[in-house]
N, C-alpha and C positions, 0 to 999 in steps of 0.2 A: 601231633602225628596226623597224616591225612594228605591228601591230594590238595592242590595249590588252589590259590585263591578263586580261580576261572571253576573250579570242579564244585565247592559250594553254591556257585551261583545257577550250575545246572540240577542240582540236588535238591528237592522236592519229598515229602512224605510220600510212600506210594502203595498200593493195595491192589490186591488181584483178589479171587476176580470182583467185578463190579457187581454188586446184587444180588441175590441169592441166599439159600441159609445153609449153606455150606463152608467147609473150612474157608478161612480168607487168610493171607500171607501181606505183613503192611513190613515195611522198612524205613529205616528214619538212620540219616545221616546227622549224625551229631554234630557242634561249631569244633570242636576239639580232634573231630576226624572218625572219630568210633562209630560206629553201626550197630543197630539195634535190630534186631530180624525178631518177630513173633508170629508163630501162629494160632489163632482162632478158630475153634470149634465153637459153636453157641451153645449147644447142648452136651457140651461135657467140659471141656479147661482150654487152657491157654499156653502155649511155650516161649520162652520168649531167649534167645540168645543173641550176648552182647560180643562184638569185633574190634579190634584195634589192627584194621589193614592199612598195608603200607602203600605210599603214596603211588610205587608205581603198578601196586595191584589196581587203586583207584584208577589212575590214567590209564592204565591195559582197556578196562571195562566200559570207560567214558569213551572211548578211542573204537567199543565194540558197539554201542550204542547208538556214534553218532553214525557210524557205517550203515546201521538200519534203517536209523530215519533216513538217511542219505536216499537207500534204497527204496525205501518207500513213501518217499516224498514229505515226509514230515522233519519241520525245523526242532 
């Protein structure tokens, strides 16, 4: 299940925000298409929920993504 072979190669572990000691939100595309979402609090726990979306949720969002780099100049 998952977005086609082109959507893994633009998929990247990712984290918000960058530094700080406050909550942080990481995402992690799996090879098998599922999505891992958690977030971090350092000083109290952890959540963490797993996805099985479909491919053309994936392309919707890849399709919403490169629109912004587009716009704002980033490859």
């Amino acid at each position: 299940m998952g977005g086609s072979a082109e959507t893994s190669q633009y998929w990247e572990d990712a984290s918000w925000p960058h530094g700080g000691r406050g909550l942080r939100l990481y995402l992690h595309l799996h090879e098998d298409g599922s999505l891992s979402i958690s977030v971090h609090d350092p000083d109290r726990l952890a959540v963490m929920l797993g996805l099985e979306p479909t491919s053309e949720w994936i392309d919707e969002h890849e399709a919403n993504l490169q629109r912004l780099r587009d716009a704002y100049g980033e490859s």
